[in-house]
N, C-alpha and C positions, 0 to 999 in steps of 0.2 A: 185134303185131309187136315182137321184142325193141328194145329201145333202142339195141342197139350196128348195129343193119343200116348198109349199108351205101347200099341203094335206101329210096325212101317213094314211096308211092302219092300224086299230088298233086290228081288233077283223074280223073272218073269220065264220058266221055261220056255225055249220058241219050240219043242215037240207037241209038248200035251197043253201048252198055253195057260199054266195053273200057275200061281204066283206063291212065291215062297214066305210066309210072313214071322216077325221075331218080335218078340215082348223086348221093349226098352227099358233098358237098365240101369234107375236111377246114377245121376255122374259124384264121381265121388271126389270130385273136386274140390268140396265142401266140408268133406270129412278129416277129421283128423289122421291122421298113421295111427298105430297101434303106439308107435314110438314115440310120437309127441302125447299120446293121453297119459301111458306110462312118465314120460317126464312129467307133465302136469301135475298127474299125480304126487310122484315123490316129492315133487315144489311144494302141494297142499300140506303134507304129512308132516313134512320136514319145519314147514311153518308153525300148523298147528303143535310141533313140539315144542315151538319157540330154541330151534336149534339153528348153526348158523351153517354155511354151506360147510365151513371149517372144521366145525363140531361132527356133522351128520359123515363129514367123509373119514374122520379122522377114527370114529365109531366103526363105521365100516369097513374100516382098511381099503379104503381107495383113495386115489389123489381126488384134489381136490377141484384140478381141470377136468377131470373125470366126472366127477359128478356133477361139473356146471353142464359139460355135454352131454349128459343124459337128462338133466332137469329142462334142457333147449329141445329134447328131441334129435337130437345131433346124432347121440350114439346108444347103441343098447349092451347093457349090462349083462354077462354070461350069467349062469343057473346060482352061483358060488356067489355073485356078486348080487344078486338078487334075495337070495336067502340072508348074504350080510347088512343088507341095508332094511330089511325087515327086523331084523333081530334090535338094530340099532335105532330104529323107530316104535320098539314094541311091541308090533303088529305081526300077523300070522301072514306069510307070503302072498296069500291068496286078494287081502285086501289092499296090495298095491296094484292088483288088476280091476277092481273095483270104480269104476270113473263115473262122477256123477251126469246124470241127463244130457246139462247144460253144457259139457265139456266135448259133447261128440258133436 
């Protein structure tokens, strides 16, 4: 079987001798978390505001090692804390899930 297929044969019935076969599921080892684009993100925003991690946390009522561990992917932000860091960037919550092409 070439290496690039896309199915593999995994398991061989021994009654009816018919082979079981499964679609391969791109490895997402490549991918980013949900939780490192989300940081990404609010690094981009927080930039393009020309705000500093000190500013953007202190807007948002979160500490400021807080926000460096969500900007790293490290940690994610509760519903309250997410609506805060929107309001304190401008933006409508929705375009902090927004992550461009290049970033996944």
């Amino acid at each position: 079987m070439p290496p690039c297929s896309l199915t593999r044969n995994i398991a061989r019935c021994t009654r009816s001798k018919t082979t079981a076969t499964i679609i391969r599921v791109p490895s997402r080892r490549n991918q980013k978390s949900l939780r490192a684009l989300f940081g990404t993100r609010i690094r981009g925003l927080r930039r393009s505001a020309n705000l500093t991690q000190e500013r953007l946390a202190e807007k948002a009522k979160i500490s400021v090692d807080f926000l460096s561990l969500i900007e790293r992917g490290r940690n994610s932000p509760s519903f309250e804390n997410i609506e805060n860091l929107a309001r304190a960037l401008g933006v409508p919550a929705v375009e902090l899930f927004t992550f461009e092409e290049n970033d996944q």
